[in-house]
C-alpha positions as CSV (number, residue, x, y, z in Angstrom):
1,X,0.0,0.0,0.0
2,X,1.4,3.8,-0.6
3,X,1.8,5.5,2.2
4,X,0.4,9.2,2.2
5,X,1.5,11.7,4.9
6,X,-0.5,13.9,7.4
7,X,0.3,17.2,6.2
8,X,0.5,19.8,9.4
9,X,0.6,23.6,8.1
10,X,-2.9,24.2,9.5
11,X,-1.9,23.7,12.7
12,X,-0.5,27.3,13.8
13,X,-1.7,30.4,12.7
14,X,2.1,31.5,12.2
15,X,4.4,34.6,11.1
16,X,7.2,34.1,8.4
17,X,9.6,36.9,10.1
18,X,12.1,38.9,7.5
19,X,15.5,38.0,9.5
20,X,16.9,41.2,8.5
21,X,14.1,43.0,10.5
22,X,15.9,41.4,13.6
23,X,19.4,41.1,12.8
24,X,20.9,43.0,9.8
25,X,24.2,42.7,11.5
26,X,24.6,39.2,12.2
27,X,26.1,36.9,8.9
28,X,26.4,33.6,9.3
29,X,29.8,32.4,7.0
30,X,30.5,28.6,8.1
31,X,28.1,25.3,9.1
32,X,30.7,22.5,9.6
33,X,29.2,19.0,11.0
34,X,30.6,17.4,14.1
35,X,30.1,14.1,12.1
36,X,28.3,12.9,15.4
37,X,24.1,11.9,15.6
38,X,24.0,13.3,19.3
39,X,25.9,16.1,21.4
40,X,27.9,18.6,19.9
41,X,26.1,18.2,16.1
42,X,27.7,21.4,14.1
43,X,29.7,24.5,14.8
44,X,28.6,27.7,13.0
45,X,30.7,30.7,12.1
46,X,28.8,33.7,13.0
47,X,30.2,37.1,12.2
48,X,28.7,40.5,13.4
49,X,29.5,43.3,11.1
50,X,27.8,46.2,13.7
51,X,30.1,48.5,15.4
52,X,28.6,47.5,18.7
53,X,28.9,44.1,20.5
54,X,26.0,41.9,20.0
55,X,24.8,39.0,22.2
56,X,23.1,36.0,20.7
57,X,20.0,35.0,22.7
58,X,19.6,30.9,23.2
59,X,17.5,29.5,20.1
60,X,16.3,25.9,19.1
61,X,16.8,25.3,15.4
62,X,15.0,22.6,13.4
63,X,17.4,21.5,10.7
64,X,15.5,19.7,7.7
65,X,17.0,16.7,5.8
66,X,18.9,17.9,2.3
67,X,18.0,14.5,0.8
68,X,21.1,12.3,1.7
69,X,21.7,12.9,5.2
70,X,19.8,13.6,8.9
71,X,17.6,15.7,9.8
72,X,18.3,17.2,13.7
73,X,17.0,19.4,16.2
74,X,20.1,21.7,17.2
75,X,20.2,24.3,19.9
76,X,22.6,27.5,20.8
77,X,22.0,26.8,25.0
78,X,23.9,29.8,26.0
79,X,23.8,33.8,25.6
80,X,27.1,34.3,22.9
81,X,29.3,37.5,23.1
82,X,30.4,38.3,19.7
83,X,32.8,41.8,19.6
84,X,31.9,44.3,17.1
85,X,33.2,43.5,13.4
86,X,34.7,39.9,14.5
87,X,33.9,36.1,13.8
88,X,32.6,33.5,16.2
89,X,32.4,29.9,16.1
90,X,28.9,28.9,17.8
91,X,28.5,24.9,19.1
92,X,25.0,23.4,18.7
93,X,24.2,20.6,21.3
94,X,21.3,18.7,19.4
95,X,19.4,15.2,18.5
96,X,19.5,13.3,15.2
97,X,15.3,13.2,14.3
98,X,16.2,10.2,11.5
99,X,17.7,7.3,12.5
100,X,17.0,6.0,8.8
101,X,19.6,8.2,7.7
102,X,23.6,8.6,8.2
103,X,24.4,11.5,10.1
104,X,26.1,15.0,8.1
105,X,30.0,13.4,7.2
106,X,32.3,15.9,9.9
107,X,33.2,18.9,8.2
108,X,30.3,19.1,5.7
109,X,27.5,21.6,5.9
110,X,24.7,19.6,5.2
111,X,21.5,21.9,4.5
112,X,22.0,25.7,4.3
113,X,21.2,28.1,7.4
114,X,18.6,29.8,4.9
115,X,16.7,26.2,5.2
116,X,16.7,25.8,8.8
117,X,13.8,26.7,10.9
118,X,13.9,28.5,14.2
119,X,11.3,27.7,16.6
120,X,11.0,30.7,18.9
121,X,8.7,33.6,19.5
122,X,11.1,36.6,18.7
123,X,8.6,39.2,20.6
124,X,10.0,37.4,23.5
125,X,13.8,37.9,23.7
126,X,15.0,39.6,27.0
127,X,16.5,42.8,26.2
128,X,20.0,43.0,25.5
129,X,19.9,40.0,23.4
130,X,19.4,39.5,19.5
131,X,18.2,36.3,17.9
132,X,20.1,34.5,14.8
133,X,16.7,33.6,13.0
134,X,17.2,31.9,9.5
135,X,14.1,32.5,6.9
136,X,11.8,30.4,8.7
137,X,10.6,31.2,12.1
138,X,7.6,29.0,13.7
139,X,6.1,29.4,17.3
140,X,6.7,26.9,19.6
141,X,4.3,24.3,19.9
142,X,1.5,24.2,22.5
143,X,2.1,21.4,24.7
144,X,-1.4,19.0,25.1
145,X,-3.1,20.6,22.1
146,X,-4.8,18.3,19.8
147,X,-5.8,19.9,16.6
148,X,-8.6,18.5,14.3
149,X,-7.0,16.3,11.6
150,X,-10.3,15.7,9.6
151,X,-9.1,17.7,6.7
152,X,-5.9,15.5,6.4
153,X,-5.2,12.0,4.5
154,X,-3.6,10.0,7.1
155,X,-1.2,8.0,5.8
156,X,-0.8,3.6,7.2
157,X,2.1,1.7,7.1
158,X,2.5,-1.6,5.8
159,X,5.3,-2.8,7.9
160,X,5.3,-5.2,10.2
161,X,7.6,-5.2,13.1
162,X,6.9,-4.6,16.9
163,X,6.3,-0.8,16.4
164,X,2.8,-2.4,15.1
165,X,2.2,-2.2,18.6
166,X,2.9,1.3,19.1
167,X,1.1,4.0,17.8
168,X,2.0,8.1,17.7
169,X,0.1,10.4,19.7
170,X,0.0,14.2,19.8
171,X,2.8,15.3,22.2
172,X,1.5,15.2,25.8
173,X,-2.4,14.0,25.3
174,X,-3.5,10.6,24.8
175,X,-4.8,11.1,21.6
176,X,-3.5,9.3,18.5
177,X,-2.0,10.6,15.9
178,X,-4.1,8.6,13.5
179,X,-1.7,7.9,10.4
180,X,1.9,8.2,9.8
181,X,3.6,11.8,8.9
182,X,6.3,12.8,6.3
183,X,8.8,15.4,8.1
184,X,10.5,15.9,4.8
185,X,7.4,17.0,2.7
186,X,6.8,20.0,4.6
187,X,9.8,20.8,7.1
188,X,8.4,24.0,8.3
189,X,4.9,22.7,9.7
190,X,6.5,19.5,11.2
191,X,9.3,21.4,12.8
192,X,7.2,22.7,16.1
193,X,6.0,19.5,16.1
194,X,8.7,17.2,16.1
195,X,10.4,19.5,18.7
196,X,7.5,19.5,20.8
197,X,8.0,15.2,20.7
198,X,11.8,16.0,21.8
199,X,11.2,18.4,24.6
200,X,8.2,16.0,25.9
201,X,11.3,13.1,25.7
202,X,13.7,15.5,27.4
203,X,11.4,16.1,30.3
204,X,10.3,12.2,30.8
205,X,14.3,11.1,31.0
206,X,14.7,13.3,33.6
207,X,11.6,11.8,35.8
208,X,12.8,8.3,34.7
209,X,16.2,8.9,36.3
210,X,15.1,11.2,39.2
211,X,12.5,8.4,40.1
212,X,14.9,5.2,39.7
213,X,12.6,3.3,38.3
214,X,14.5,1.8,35.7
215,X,18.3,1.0,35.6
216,X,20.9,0.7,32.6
217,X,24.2,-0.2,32.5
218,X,25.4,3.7,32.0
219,X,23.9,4.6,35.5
220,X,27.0,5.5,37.0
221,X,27.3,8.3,34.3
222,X,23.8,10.0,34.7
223,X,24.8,13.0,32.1
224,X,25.8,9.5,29.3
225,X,22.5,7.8,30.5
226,X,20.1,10.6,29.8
227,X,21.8,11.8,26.6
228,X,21.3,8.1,25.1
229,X,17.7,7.3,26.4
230,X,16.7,10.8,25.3
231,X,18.5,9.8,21.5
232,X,17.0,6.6,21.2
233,X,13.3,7.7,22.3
234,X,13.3,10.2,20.0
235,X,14.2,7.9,17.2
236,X,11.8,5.2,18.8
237,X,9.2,8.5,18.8
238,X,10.3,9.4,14.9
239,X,9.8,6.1,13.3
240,X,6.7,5.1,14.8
241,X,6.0,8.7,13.9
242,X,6.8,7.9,10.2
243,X,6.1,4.4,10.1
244,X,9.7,3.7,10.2
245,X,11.6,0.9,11.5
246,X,13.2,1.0,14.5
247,X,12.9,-2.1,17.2
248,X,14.4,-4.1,20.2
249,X,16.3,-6.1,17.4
250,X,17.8,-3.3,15.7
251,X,18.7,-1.3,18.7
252,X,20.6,-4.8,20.0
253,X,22.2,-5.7,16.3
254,X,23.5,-1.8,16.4
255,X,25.3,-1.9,19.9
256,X,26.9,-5.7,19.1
257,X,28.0,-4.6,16.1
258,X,30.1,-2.6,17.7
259,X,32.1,-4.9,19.2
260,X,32.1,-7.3,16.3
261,X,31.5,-7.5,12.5
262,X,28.5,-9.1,13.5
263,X,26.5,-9.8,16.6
264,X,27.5,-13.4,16.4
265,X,30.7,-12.5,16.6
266,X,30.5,-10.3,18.9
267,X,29.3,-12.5,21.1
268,X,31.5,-15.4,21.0
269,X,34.0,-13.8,22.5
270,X,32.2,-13.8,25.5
271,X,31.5,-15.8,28.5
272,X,27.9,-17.0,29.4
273,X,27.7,-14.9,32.2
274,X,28.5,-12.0,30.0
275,X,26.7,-12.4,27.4
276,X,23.7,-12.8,29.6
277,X,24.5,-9.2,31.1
278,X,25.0,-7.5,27.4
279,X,21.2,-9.0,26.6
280,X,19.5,-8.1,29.9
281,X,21.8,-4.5,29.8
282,X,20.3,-3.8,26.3
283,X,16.6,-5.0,27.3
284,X,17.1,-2.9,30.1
285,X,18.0,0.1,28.0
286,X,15.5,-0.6,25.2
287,X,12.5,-0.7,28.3
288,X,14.0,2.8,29.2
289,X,13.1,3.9,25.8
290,X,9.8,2.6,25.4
291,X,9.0,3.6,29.0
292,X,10.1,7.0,28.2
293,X,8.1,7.2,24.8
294,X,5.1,6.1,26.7
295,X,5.6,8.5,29.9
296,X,6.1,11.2,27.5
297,X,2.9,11.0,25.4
298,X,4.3,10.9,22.6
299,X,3.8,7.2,21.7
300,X,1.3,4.7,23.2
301,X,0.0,0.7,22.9
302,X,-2.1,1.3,26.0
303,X,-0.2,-1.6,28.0
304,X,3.4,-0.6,27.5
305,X,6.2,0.1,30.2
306,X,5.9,3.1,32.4
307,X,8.2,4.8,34.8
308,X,6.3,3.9,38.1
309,X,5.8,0.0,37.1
310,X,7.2,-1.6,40.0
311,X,7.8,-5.4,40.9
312,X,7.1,-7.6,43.4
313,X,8.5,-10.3,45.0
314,X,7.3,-13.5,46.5
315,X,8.6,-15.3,49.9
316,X,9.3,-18.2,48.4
317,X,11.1,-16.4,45.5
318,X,14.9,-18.4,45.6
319,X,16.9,-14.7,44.6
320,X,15.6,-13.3,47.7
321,X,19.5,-13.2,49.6
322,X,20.5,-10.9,46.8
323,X,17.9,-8.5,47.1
324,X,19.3,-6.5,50.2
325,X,22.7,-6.6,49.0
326,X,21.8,-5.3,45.5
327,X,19.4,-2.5,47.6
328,X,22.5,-1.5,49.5
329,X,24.7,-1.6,46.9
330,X,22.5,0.9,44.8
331,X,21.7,2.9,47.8
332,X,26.2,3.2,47.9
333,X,25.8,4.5,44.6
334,X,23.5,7.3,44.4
335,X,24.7,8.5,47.6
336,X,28.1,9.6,46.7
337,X,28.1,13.2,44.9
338,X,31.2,14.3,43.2
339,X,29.6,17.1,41.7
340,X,30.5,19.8,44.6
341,X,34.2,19.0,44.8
342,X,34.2,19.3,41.0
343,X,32.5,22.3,41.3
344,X,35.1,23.3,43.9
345,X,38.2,22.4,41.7
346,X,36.7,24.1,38.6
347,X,36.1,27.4,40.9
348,X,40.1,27.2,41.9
349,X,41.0,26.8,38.1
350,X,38.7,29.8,37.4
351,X,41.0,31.8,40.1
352,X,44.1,30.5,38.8
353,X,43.6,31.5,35.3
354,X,42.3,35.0,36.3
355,X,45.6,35.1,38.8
356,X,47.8,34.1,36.3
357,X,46.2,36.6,34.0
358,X,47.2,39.4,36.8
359,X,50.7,38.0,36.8
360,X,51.3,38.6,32.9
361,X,49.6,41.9,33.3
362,X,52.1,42.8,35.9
363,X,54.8,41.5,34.1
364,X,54.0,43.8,31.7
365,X,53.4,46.4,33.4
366,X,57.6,46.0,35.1
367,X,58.8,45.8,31.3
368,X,56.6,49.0,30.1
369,X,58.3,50.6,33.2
370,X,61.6,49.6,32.5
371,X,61.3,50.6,28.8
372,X,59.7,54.2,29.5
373,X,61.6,54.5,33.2
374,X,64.6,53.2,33.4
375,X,66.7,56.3,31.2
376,X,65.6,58.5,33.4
377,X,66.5,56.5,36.4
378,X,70.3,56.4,34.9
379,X,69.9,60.3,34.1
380,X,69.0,61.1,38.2
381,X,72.5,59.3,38.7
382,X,74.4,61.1,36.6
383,X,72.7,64.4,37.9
384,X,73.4,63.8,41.1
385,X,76.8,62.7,40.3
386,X,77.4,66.0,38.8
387,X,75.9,68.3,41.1
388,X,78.2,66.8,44.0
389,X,81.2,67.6,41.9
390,X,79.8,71.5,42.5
391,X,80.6,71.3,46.1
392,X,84.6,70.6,45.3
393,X,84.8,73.8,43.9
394,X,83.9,75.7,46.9
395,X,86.3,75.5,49.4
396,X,89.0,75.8,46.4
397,X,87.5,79.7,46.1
398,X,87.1,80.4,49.7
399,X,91.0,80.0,50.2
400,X,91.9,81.6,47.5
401,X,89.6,84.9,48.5
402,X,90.9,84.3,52.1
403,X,94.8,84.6,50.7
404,X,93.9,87.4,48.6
405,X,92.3,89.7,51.8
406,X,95.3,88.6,53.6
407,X,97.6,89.8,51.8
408,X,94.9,93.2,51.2
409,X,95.2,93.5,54.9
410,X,98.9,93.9,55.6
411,X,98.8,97.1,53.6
412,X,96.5,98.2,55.7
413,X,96.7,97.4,59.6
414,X,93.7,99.3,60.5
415,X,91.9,97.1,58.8
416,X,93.5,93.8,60.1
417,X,89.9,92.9,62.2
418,X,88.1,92.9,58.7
419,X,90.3,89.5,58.0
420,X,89.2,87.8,61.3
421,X,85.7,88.6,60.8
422,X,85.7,87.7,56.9
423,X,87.5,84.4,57.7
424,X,85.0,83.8,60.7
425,X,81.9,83.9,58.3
426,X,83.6,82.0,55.1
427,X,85.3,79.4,57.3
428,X,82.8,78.6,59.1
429,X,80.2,79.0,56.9
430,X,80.6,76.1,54.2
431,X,78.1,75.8,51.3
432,X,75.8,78.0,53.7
433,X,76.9,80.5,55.9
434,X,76.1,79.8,60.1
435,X,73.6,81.7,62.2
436,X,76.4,83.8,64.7
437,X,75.0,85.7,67.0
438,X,76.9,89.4,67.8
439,X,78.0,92.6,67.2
440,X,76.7,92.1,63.1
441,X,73.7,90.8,64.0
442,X,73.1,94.4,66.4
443,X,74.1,96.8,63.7
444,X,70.9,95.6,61.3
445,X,67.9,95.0,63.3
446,X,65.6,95.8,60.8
447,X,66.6,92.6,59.1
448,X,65.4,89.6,60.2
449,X,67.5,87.1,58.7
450,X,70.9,87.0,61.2
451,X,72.6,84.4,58.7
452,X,71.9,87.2,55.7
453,X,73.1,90.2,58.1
454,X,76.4,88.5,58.8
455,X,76.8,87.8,55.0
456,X,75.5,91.2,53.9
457,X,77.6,93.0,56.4
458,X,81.2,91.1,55.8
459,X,80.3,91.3,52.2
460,X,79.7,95.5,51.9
461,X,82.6,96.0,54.6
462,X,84.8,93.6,52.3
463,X,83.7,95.5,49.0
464,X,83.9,99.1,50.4
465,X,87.3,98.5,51.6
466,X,88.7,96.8,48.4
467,X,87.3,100.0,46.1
468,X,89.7,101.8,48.0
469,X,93.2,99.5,47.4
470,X,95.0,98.5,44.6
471,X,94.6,95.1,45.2
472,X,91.0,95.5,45.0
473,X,90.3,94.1,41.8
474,X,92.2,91.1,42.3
475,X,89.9,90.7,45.6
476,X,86.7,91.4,43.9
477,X,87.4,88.9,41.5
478,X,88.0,86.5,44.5
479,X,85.3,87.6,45.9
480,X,82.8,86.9,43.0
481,X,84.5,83.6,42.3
482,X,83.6,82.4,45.7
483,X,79.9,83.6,45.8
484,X,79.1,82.0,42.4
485,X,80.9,78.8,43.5
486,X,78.8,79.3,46.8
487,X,75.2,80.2,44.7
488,X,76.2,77.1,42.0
489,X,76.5,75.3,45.5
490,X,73.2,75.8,47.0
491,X,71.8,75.2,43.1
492,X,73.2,71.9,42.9
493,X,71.4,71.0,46.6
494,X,68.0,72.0,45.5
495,X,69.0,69.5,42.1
496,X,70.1,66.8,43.9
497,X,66.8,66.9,46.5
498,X,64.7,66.9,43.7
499,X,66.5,64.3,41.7
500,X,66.8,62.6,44.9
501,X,62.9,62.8,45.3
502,X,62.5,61.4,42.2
503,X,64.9,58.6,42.7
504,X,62.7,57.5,45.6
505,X,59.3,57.9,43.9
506,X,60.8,55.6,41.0
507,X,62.3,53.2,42.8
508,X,58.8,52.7,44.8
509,X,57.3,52.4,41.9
510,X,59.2,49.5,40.7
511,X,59.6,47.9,44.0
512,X,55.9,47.8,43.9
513,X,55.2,46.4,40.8
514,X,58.5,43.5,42.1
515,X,56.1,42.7,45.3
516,X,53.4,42.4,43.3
517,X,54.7,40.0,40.5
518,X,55.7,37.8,44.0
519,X,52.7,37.9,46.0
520,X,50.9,37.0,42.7
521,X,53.5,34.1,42.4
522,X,52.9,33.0,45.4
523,X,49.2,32.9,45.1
524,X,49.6,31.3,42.0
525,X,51.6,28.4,43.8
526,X,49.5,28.0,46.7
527,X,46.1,27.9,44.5
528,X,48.0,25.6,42.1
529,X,48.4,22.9,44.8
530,X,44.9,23.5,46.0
531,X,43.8,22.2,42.4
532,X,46.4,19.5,42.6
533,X,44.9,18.1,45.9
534,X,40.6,19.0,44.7
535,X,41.8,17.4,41.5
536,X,42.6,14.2,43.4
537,X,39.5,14.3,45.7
538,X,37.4,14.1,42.9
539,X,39.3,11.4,40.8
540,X,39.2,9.7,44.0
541,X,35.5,10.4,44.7
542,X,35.0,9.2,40.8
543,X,37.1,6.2,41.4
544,X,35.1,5.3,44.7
545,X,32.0,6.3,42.3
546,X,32.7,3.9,39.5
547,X,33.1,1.1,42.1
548,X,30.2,1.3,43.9
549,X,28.3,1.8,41.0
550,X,29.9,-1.2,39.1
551,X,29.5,-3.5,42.0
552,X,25.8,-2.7,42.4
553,X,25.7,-3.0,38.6
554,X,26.6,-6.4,39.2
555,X,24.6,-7.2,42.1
556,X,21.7,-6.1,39.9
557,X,22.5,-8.1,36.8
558,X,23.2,-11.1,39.2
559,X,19.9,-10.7,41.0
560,X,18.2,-10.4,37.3
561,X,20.0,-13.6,36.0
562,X,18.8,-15.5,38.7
563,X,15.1,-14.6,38.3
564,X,15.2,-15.1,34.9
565,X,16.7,-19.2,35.5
């Protein structure tokens, strides 16, 4: 019999939104494939050509078939920063919605952004945010509606496999579908749809796992064990959707042949006792899928699996010893949490990086300050160096003024006192002349400097005497030799206090920016062992996980073998 597809565009009264209206800025350049059916599906380069940084908002994509390949549901989970006029790569985490088809090869594109379909209400995005919307934008489904397909030609399927036994229903209602549905004929009214059936999934592995109902060999790994029963209920959903084949069987041929060429071979290899295991651990994963399906409403056969069935046990039944070890072994399992001290050890890597960040910044910051600093730091030297060589040249020019009033004052005995009193102030007054108290001092009270008066009053005594005497020039010229040299002195102190000053102030700096690069150092060491020993709690809290968890696996599997003898 030809099949003919349920055609969905009635559905939603929906608006075909110009992309350019919403993000004129935004180019996207890339689509590589991961290659991969689950996880990490493609990577997208996304380039924003504003002159303003731009944020994409989180966005579930529908990404239709191009013929040869899957079809997928793909999803940006996080806000991305991209910086004005520069390239991003974007991840999208997602599901394969075909397991009829290969997956995209890695590195291929498969079918262009412009063909994708966005499922979002773009009214809706917080502010701040901008969405990446291809041509097609549909409005999220509206979970436990149940349209009116009486206007539709349900398609039937001729196959025959177990899936007879199942039967699609709209996404959370017990309703049936009532026929089979082609995705492919009419990607944008199936897309809301079909993520509506993976969102229903999503939601029911969580409640499967939360309520450990159901067990499968990946339960020590609950992130591994929800990723593959969400996968394979979702292809379970999608073929009973499309009339497609997907069973127990092929689900058990696909993970044998894994290990072998064929599941016969794969098989021989192995002991009785663990072959039995790899059958009951794929039943037991292939119950979590139906279970799922069912819980989900989003495929029924009104008797199938749920997540509350529960078992019972007889007193006479012969497994009974195993049961409270297995209990205990499981309760082992679940209790032990690594998650806080990974948390913990990926908070102390945060602090490391942003330490170790500091430390090259401060690095920096000591070469910038050698390169613009360190010239002038040499130049205060060689001031300093050369203003001291100022002072030598003072007491050279007192003695040579003293010797030339000396022999001014034998001409002239009267005068003889003038000598002792000149000598007293330039002896003893070095680069600056001493405060003396005395007869000076009384002669100019207006003046209220006494080192001044003594200077002022030898100095006009000394030149009104040597107008008079014919050594006088000789003396003058002394005398102005030794003032300059004394002036030059006193010049060269206020240089060398400021170059001094400055000295200081640089040298600070530096020494700052030295203690800084150590106590960063040393941060850096001490947080690096904290790592070290968080990094080894939780390997050792995932080692003691891993055991417990393996040893209830195989109390369970050993309890399970012996009901089934």
């Amino acid at each position: 019999m030809k099949i003919q597809y349920l055609h969905l565009g009635w559905l939603w009264l929906l608006t075909i939104i110009n992309p350019l209206l919403s993000q004129s800025k935004l180019e996207v350049l890339n689509i590589r494939s991961s290659g991969q059916t689950t996880g990490l599906i493609l990577e997208m380069d996304v380039r924003n050509t504003a002159d303003v940084v731009q944020t994409l908002a989180p966005m579930t994509y529908y990404i239709p078939s191009d013929g040869s390949y899957q079809r997928y549901v793909g999803r940006i989970q996080q806000p991305q920063r991209i910086e004005p006029k520069q390239t991003k790569t974007i991840a999208l985490q997602g599901y394969c919605a075909d397991i009829s088809k290969p997956p995209v090869p890695q590195g291929l594109a498969g079918s262009p952004f412009s063909k994708w379909i966005a499922i979002s209400i773009p009214e809706t995005t917080p502010s701040g945010l901008v969405n990446l919307l291809p041509q097609r934008v549909r409005s999220p489904w509206q979970r436990g509606s149940i349209p009116n397909p009486s206007p539709f030609q349900l398609g039937t399927s001729s196959k025959k496999s177990e899936e007879q036994n199942w039967f699609a229903t709209w996404p959370g209602t017990d309703t049936p579908i009532g026929g089979v549905v082609n995705p492919d004929a009419n990607p944008a009214a199936t897309a809301p749809f079909l993520v509506a059936i993976l969102e229903q999934i999503e939601r029911a592995t969580y409640d499967l796992q939360q309520s450990g109902s159901y067990r499968t060999p990946y339960g020590a790994n609950p992130r591994l064990e929800a990723t593959t029963i969400t996968q394979h209920s979702f292809w379970l959903a999608i073929a009973v959707l499309t009339g497609n084949r997907y069973s127990r069987q092929d689900f058990r041929n696909n993970i044998l042949a894994q290990l072998g060429a064929t599941p016969e071979l794969a098989l021989n290899g192995l002991t009785n006792l663990e072959r039995n295991n790899a059958e009951l651990g794929i039943n037991d994963f292939w119950d979590s899928f139906e279970a799922v399906g069912s819980s989900a409403k989003v495929i029924s056969n009104r008797q199938g699996p749920s997540i509350n069935t529960t078992s019972s046990n007889t007193p006479t039944d012969p497994c009974k010893e195993l049961e409270a070890p297995a209990a205990e072994a499981e309760r082992k399992c679940k209790s032990i949490d690594c998650r806080s001290v990974k948390a913990q050890a990926i908070e102390i890597a945060r602090q490391l990086e942003e330490l170790q960040t500091n430390l090259n910044l401060v690095r920096q910051n000591l070469i910038d300050w050698d390169q613009i600093y360190r010239d002038e730091l040499n130049g205060i030297a060689s001031i300093i160096s050369q203003s001291q060589l100022v002072f030598s040249s003072v007491g050279p020019y007192r003695q040579i003024l003293l010797a030339s009033l000396k022999k001014l004052y034998r001409t002239d005995t009267g005068e003889a006192g003038l000598f002792y009193e000149a000598k007293d102030v330039l002896s003893r007054g070095g680069r600056y002349l001493e405060v003396y108290p005395g007869i000076f001092i009384e002669r100019d009270p207006s003046n209220n400097d006494p080192k001044a008066q003594r200077e002022a009053y030898v100095r006009n005594r000394i030149e009104n005497y040597i107008q008079t005497k014919q050594e006088g020039p000789a003396t003058r010229q002394a005398l102005d030799n030794y003032l300059n040299s004394l002036e030059q002195s006193r010049n060269a102190e206020a240089t060398i206090s400021q170059a001094e000053a400055r000295e200081i102030e640089l040298k600070g700096q530096r020494k700052a920016l030295e203690d800084a690069i150590g106590k960063t150092e040393f941060n850096i060491n001490q947080k690096t062992q904290q790592l070290q020993a968080d990094q080894a709690n939780y390997d050792a809290c995932t080692a003691e996980r891993i055991r417990l968890c393996d040893e209830a696996n195989r109390l369970y599997y050993a309890l399970k073998n012996c009901r089934k003898n």
